[in-house]
C-alpha positions in Angstrom: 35.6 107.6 103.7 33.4 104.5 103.1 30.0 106.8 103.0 31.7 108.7 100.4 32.8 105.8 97.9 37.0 106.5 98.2 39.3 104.4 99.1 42.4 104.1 100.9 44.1 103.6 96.8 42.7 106.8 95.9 43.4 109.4 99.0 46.5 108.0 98.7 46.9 108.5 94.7 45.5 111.9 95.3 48.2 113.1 98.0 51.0 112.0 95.6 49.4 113.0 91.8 46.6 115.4 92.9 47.0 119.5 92.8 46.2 121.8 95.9 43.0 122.5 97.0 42.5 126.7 96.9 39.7 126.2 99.7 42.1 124.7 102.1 42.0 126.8 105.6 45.4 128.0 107.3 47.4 125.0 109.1 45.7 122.8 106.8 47.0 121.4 103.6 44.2 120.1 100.6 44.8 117.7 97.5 42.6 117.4 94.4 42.5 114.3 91.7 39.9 114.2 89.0 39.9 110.1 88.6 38.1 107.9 86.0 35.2 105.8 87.7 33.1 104.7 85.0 30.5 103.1 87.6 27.3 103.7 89.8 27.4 105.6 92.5 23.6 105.2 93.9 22.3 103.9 91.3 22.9 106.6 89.1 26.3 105.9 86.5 29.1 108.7 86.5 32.3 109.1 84.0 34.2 110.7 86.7 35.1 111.0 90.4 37.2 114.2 92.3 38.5 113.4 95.3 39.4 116.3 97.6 41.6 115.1 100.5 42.2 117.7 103.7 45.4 116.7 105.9 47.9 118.3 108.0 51.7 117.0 108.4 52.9 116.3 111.8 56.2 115.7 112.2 57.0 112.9 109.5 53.5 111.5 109.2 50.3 113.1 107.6 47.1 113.2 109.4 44.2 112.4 107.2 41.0 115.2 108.8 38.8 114.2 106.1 37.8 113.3 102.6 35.4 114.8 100.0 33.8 113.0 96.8 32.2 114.8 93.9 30.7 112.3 91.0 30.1 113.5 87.7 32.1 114.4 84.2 33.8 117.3 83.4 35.3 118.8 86.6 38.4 121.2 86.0 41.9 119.7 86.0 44.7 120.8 87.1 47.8 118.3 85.7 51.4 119.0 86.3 50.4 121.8 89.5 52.1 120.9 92.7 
C-alpha cells in the first residue's frame, strides 16, 4: 500500500464512493475511485490518482487482498454505479 502511494483514507473512500471493478475474479469483490492528487508521484506531477481496491467479505469484516494505483488525468469515471 505504501509502495503504491494510497492510503488507509483512500481504500477506505474507495470501498464506500468508488464503482465495481469489471476485472474482479469470482469470490472476489473490486472498487474503483478516480481521486484528485494534484502532486508528484516520482518526481513526475499527475492531475489524478485511481485507486483499484480487491477485497473479499468475511463474515462482517472485509479483507483487504490488495491495492492498485494508476497516476495520470483522464481515466474513465463511473459516478453514481454501485
Amino acid at each position: 500500500m505504501v509502495q503504491r502511494g494510497v492510503t488507509e483514507d483512500e481504500i477506505e473512500k474507495a470501498l464506500n464512493d468508488g464503482w465495481e471493478a469489471g476485472d474482479s475474479k469470482p469470490g472476489t469483490s473490486g472498487k474503483v475511485l478516480v481521486l484528485p492528487y494534484h502532486n508528484l508521484w516520482e518526481g513526475e506531477f499527475f492531475e489524478e490518482k485511481e485507486v483499484t481496491v480487491y477485497y473479499k467479505r468475511i463474515d462482517d469484516s472485509v479483507m483487504i487482498l490488495t491495492v492498485k494505483a494508476r497516476y495520470g488525468t483522464g481515466f474513465p469515471r463511473m459516478e453514481g454505479r454501485p
